[in-house]
PyMOL Python script that loads the backbone (N, CA, C, O; Angstrom):
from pymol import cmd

cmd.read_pdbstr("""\
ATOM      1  N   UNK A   1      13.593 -26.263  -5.431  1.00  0.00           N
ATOM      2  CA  UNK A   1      14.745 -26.921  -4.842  1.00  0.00           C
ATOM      3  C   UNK A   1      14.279 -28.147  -4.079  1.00  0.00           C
ATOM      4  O   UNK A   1      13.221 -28.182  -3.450  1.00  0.00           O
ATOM      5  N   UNK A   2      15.104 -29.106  -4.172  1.00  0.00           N
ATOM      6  CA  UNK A   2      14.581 -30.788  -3.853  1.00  0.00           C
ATOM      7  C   UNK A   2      15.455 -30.621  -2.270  1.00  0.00           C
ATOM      8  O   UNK A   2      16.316 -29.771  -2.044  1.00  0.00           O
ATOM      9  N   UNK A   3      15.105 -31.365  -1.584  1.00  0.00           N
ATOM     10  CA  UNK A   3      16.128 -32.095  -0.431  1.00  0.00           C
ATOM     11  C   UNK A   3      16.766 -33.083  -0.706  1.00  0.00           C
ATOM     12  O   UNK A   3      16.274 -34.061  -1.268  1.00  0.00           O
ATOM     13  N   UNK A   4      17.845 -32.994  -0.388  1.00  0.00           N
ATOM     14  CA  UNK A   4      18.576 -34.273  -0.314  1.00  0.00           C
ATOM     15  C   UNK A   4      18.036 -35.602   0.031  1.00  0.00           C
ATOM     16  O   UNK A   4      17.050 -35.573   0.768  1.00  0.00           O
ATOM     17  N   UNK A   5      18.523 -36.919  -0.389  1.00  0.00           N
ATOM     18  CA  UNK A   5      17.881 -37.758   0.334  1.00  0.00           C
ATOM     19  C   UNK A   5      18.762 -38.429   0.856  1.00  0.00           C
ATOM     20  O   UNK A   5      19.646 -38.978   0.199  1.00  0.00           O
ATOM     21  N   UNK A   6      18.631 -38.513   2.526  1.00  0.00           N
ATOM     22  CA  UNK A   6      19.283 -38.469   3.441  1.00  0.00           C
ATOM     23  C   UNK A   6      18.530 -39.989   4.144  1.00  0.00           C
ATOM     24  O   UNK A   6      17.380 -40.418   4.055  1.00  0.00           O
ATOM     25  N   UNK A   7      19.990 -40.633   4.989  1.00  0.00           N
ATOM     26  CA  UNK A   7      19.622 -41.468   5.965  1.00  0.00           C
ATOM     27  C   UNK A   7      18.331 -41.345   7.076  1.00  0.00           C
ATOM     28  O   UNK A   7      18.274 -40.125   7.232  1.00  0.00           O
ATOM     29  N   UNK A   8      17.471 -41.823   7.765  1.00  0.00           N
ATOM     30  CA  UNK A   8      17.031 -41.441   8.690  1.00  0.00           C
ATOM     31  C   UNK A   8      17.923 -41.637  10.054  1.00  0.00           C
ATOM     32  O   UNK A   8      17.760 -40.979  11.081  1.00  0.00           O
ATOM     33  N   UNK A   9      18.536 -42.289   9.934  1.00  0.00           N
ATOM     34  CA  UNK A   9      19.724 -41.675  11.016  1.00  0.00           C
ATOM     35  C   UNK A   9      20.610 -41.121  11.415  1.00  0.00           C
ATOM     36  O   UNK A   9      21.277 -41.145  12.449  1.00  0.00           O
ATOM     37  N   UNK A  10      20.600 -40.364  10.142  1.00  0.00           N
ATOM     38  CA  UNK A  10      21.357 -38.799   9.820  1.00  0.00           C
ATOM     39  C   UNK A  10      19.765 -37.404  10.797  1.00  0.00           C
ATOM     40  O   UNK A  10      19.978 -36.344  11.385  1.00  0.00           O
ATOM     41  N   UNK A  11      18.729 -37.945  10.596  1.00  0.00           N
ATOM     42  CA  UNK A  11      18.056 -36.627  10.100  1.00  0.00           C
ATOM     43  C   UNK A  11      17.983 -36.786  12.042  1.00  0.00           C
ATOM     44  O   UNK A  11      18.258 -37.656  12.869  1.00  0.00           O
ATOM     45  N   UNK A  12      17.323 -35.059  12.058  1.00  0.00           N
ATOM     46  CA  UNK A  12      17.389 -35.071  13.267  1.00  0.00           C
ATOM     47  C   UNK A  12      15.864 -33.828  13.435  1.00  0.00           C
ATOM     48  O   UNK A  12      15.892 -32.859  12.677  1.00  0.00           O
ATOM     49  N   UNK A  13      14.994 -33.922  14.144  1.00  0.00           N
ATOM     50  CA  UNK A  13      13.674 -33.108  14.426  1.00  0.00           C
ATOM     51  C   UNK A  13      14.001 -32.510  15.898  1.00  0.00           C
ATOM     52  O   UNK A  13      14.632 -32.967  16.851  1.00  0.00           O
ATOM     53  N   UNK A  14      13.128 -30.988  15.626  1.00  0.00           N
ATOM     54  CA  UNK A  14      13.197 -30.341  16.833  1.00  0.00           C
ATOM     55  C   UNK A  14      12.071 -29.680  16.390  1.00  0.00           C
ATOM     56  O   UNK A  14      11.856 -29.079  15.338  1.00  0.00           O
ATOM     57  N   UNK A  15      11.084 -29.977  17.790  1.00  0.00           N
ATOM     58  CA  UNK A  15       9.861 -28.893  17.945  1.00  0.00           C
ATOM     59  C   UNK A  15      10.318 -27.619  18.498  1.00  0.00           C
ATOM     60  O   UNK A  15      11.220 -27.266  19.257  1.00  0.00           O
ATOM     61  N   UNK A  16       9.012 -26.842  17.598  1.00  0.00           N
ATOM     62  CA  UNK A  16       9.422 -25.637  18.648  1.00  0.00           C
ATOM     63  C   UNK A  16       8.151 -24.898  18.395  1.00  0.00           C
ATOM     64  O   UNK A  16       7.225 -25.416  17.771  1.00  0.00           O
ATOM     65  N   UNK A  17       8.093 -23.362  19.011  1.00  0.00           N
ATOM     66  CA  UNK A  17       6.754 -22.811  19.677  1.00  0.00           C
ATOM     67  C   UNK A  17       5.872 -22.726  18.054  1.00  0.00           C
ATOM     68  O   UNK A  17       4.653 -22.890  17.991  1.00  0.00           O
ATOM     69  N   UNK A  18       6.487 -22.527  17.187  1.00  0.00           N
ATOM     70  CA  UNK A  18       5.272 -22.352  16.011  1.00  0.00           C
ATOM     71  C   UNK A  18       3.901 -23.458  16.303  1.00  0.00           C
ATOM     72  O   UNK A  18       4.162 -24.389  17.065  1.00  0.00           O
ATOM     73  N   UNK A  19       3.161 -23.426  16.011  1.00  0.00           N
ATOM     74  CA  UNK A  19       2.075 -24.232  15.815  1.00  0.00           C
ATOM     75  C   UNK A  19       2.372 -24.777  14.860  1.00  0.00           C
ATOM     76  O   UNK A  19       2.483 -25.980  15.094  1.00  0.00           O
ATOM     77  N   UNK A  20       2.621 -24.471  13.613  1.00  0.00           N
ATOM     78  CA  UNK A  20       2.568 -25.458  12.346  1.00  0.00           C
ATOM     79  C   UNK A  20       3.763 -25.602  11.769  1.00  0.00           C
ATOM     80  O   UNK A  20       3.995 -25.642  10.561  1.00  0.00           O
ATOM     81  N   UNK A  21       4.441 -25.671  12.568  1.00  0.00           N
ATOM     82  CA  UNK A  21       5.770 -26.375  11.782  1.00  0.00           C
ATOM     83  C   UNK A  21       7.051 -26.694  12.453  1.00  0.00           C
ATOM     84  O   UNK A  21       7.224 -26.183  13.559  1.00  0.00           O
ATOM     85  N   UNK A  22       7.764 -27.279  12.077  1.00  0.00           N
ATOM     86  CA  UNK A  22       8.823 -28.080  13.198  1.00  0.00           C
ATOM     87  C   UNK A  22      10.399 -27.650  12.056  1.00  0.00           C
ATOM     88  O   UNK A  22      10.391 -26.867  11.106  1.00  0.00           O
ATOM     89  N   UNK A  23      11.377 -28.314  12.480  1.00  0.00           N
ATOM     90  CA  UNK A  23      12.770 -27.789  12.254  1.00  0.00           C
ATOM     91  C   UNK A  23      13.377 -29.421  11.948  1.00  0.00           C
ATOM     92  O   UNK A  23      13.371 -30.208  12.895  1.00  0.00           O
ATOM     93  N   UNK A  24      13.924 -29.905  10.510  1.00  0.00           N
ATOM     94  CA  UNK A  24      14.132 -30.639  10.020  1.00  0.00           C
ATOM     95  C   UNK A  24      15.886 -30.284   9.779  1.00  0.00           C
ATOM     96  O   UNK A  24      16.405 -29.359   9.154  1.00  0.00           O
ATOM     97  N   UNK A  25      16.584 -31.547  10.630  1.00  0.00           N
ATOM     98  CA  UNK A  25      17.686 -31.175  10.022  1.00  0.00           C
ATOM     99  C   UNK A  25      18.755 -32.302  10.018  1.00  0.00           C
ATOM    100  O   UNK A  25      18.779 -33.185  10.876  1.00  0.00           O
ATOM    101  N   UNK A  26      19.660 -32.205   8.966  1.00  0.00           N
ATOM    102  CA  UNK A  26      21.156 -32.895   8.354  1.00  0.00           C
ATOM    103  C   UNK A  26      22.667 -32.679   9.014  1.00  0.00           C
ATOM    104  O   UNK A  26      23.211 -31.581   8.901  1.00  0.00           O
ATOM    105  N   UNK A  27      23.146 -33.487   9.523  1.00  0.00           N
ATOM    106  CA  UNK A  27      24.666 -33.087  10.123  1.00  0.00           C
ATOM    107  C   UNK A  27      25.415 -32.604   8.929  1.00  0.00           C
ATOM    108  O   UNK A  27      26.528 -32.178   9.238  1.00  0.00           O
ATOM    109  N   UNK A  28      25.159 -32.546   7.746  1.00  0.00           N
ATOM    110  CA  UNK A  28      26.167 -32.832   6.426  1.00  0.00           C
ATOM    111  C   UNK A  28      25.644 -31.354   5.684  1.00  0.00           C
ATOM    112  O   UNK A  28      26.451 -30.618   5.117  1.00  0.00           O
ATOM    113  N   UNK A  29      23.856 -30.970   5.798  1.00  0.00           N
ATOM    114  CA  UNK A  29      23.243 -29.624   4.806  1.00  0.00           C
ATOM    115  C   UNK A  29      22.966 -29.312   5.571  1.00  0.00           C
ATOM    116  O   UNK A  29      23.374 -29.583   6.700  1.00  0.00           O
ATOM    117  N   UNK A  30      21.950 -28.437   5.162  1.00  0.00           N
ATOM    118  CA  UNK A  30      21.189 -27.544   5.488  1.00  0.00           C
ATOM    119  C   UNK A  30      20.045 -28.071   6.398  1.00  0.00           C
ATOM    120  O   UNK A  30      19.693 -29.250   6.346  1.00  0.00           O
ATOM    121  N   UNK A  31      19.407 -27.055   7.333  1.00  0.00           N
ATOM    122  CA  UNK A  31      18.404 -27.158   7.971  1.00  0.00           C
ATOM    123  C   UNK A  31      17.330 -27.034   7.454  1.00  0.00           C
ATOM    124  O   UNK A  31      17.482 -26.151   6.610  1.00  0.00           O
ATOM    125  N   UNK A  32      16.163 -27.431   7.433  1.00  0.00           N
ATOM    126  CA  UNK A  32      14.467 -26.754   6.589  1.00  0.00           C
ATOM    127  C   UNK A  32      14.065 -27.074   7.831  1.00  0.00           C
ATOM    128  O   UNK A  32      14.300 -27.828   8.776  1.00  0.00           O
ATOM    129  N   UNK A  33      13.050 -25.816   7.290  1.00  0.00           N
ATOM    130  CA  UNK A  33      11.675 -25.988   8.514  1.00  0.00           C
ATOM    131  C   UNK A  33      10.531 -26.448   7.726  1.00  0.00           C
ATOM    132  O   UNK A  33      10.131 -25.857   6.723  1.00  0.00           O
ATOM    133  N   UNK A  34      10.143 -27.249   8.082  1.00  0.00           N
ATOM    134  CA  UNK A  34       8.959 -28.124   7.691  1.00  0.00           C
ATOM    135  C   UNK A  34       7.322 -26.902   8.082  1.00  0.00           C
ATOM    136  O   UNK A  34       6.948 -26.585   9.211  1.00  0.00           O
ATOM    137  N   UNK A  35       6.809 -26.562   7.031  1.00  0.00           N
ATOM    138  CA  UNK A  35       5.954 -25.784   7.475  1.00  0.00           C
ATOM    139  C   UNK A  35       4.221 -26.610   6.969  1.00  0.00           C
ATOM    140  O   UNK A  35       4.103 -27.280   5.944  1.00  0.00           O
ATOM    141  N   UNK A  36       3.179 -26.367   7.857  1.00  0.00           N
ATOM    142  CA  UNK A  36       2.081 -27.468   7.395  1.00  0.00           C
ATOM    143  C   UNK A  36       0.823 -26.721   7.679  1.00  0.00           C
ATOM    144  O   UNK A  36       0.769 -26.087   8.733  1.00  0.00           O
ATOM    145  N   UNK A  37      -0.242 -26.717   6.831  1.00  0.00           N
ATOM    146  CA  UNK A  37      -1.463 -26.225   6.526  1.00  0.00           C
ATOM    147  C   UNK A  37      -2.239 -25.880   8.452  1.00  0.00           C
ATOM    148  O   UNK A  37      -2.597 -24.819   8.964  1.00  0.00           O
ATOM    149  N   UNK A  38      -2.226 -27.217   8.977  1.00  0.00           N
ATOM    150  CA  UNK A  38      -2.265 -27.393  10.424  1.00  0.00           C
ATOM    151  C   UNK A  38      -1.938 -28.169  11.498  1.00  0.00           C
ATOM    152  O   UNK A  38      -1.660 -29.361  11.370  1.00  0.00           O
ATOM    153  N   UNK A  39      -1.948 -27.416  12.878  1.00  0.00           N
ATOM    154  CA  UNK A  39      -1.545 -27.737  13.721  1.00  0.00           C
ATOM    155  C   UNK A  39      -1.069 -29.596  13.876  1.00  0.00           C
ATOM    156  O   UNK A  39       0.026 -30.151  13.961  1.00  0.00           O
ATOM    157  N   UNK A  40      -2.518 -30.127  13.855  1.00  0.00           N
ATOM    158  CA  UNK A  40      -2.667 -31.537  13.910  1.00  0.00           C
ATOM    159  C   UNK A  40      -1.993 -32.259  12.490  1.00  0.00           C
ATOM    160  O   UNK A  40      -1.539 -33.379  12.723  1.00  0.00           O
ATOM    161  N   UNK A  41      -1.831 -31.728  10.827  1.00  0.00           N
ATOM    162  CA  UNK A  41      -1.045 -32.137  10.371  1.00  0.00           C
ATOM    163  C   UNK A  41       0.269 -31.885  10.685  1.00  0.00           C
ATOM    164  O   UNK A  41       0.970 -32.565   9.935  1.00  0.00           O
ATOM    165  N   UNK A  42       1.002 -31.162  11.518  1.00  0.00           N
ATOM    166  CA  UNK A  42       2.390 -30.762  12.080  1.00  0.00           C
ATOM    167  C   UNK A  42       2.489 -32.180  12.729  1.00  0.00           C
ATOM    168  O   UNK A  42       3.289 -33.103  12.575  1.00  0.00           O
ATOM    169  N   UNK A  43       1.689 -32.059  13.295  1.00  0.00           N
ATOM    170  CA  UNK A  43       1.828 -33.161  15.066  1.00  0.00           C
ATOM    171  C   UNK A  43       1.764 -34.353  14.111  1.00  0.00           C
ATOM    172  O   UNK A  43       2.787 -35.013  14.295  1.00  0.00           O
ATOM    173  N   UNK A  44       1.065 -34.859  13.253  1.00  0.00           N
ATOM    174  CA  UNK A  44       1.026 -36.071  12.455  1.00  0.00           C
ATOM    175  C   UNK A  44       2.480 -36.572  12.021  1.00  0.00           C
ATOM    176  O   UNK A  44       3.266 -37.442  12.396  1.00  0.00           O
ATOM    177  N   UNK A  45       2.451 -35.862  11.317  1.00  0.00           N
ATOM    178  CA  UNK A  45       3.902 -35.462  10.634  1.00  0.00           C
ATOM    179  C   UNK A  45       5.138 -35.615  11.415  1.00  0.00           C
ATOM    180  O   UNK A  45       6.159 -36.092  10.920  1.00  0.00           O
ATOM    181  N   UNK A  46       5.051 -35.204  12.653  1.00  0.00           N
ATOM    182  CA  UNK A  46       6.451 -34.951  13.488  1.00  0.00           C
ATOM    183  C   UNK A  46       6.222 -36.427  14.209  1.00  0.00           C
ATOM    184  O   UNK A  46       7.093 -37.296  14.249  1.00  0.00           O
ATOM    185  N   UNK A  47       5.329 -36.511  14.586  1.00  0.00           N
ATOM    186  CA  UNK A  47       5.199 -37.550  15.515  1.00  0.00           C
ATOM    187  C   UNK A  47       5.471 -39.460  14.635  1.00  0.00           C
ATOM    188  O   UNK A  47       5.681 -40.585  15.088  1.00  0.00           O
ATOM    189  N   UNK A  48       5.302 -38.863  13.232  1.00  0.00           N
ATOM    190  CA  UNK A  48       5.267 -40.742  12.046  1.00  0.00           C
ATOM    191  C   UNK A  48       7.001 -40.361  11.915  1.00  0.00           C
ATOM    192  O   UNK A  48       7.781 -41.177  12.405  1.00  0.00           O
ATOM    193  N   UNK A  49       7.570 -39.080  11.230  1.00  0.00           N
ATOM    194  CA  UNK A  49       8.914 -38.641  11.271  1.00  0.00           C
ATOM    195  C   UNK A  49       9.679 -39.681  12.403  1.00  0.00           C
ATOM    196  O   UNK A  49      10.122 -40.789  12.102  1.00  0.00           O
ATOM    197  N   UNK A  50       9.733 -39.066  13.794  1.00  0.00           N
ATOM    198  CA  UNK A  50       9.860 -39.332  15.156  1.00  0.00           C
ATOM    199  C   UNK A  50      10.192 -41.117  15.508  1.00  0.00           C
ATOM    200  O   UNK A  50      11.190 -41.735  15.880  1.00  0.00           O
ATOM    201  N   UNK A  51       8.694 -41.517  15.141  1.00  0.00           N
ATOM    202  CA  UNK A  51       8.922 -42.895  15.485  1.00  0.00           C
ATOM    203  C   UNK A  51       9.741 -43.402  14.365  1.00  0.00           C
ATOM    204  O   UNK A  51      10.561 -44.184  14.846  1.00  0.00           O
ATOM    205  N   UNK A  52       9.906 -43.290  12.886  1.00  0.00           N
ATOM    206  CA  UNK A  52      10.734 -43.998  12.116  1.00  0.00           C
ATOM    207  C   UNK A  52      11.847 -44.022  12.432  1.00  0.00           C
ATOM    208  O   UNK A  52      12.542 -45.029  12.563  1.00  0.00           O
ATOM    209  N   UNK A  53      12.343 -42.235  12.691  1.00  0.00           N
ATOM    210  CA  UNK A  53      13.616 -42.324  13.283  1.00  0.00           C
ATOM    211  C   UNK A  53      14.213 -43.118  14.434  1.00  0.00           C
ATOM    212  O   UNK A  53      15.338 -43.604  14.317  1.00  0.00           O
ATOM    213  N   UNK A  54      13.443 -43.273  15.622  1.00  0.00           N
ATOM    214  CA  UNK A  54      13.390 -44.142  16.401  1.00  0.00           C
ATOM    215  C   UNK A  54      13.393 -45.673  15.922  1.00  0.00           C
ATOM    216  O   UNK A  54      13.972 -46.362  16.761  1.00  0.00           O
ATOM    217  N   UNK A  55      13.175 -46.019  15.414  1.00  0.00           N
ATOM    218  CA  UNK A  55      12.882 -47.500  15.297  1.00  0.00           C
ATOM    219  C   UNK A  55      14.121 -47.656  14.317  1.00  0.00           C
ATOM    220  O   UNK A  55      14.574 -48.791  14.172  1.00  0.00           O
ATOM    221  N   UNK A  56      14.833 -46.351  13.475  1.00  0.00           N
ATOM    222  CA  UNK A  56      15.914 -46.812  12.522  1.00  0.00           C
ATOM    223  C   UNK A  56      16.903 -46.802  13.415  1.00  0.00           C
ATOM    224  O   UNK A  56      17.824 -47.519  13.024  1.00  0.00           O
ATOM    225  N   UNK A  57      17.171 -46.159  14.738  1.00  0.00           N
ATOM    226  CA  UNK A  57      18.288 -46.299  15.568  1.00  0.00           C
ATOM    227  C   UNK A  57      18.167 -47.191  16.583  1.00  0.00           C
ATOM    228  O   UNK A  57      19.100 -47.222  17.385  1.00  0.00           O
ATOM    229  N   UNK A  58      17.271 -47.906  16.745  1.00  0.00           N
ATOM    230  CA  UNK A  58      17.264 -49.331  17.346  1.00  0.00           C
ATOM    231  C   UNK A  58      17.663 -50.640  17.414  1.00  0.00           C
ATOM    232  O   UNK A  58      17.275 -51.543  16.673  1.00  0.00           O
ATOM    233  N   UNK A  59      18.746 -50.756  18.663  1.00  0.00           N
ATOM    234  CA  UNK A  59      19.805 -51.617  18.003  1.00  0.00           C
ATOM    235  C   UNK A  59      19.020 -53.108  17.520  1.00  0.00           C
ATOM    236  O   UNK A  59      18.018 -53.641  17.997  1.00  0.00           O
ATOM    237  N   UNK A  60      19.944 -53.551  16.335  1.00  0.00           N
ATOM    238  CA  UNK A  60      19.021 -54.427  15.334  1.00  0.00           C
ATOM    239  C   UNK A  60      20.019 -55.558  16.414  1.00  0.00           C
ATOM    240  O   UNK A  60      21.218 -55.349  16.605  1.00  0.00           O
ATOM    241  N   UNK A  61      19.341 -56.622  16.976  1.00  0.00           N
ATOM    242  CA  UNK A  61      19.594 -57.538  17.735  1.00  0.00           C
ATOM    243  C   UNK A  61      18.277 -58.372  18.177  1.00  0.00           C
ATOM    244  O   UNK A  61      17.201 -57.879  18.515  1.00  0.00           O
ATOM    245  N   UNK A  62      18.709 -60.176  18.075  1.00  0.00           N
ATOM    246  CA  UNK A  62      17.620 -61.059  18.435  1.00  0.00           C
ATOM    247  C   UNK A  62      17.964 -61.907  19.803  1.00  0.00           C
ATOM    248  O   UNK A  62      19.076 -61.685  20.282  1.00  0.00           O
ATOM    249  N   UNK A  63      17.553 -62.371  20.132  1.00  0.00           N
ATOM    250  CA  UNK A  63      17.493 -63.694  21.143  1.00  0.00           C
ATOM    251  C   UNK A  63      16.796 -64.544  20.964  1.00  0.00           C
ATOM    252  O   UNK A  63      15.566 -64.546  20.920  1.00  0.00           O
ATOM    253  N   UNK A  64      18.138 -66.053  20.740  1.00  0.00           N
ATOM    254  CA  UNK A  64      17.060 -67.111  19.910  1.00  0.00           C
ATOM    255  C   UNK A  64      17.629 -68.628  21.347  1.00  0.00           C
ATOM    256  O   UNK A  64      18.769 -68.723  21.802  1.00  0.00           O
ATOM    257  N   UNK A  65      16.916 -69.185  21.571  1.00  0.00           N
ATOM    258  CA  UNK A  65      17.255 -70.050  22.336  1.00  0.00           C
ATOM    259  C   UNK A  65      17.962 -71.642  21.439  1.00  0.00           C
ATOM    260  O   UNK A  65      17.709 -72.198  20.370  1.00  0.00           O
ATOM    261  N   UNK A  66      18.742 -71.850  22.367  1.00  0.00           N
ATOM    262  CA  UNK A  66      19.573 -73.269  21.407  1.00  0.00           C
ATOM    263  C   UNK A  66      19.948 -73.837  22.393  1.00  0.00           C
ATOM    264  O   UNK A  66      20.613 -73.410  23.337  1.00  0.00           O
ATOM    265  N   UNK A  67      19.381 -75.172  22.130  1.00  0.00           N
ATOM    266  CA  UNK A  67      19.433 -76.467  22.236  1.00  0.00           C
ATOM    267  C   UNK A  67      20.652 -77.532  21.712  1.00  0.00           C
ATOM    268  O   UNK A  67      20.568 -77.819  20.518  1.00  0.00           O
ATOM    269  N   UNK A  68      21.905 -78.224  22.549  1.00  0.00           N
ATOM    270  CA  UNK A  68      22.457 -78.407  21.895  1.00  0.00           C
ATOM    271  C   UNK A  68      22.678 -80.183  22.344  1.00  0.00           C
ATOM    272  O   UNK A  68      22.578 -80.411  23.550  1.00  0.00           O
ATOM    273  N   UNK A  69      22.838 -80.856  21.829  1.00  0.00           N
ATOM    274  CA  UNK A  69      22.725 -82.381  22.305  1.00  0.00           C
ATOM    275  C   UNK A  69      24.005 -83.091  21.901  1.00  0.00           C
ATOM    276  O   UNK A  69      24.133 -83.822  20.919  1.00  0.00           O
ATOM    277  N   UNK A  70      24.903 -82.786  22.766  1.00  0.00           N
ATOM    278  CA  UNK A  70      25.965 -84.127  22.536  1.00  0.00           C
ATOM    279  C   UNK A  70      26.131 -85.286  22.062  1.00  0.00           C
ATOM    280  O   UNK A  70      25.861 -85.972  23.048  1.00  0.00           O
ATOM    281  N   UNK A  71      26.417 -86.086  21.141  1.00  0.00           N
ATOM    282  CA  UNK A  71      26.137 -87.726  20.953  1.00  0.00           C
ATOM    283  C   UNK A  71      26.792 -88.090  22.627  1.00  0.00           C
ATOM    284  O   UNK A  71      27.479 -87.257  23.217  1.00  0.00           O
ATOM    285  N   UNK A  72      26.448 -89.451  23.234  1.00  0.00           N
ATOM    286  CA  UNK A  72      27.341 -89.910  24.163  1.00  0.00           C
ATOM    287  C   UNK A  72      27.747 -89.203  25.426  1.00  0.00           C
ATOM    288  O   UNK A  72      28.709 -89.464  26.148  1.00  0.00           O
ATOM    289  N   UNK A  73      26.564 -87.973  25.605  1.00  0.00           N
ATOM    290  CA  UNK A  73      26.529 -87.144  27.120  1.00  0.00           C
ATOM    291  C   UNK A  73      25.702 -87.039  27.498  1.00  0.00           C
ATOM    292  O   UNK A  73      24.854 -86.353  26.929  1.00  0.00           O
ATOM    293  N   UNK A  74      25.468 -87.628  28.633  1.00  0.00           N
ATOM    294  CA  UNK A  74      23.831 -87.227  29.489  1.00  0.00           C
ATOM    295  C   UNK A  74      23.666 -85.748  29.910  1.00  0.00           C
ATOM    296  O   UNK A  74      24.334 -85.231  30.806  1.00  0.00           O
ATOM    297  N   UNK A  75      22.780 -85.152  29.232  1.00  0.00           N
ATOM    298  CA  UNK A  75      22.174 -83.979  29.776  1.00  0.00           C
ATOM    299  C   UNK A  75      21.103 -83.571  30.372  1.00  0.00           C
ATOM    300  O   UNK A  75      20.985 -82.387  30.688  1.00  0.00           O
TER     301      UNK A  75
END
""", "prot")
cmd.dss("prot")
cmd.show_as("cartoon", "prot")
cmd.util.cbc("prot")
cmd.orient("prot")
């Protein structure tokens, strides 16, 4: 059975006491628990997960400075 492929700003992570594996989940399916050989691949894993998600819910916004010059106005 495949997972869906889902937004990352749909998906949502929760640690919890297992050592090797964390709780992967969809507002729309099902939950999976992500299960991993070890500890430090868990933590790898949760922690690259984590920041993508983070950085996909970051509001997308710039600040650009402008310069604007009138003909015929001293500025």
């Amino acid at each position: 059975m495949h997972a869906p492929l889902v937004s990352l700003e749909f998906l949502w992570l929760s640690s919890n006491n297992c050592t090797n594996s964390f709780l992967l989940g969809w507002p729309t399916t099902r939950n999976y628990i992500a299960h991993f050989s070890t500890e430090r691949e868990k933590s790898d894993w949760f922690e690259k997960l984590n920041s993508a998600i983070q950085r996909r819910l970051r509001p997308k916004s710039t600040t650009i400075g402008v310069f604007v010059q009138i003909e015929g106005r001293q500025q």
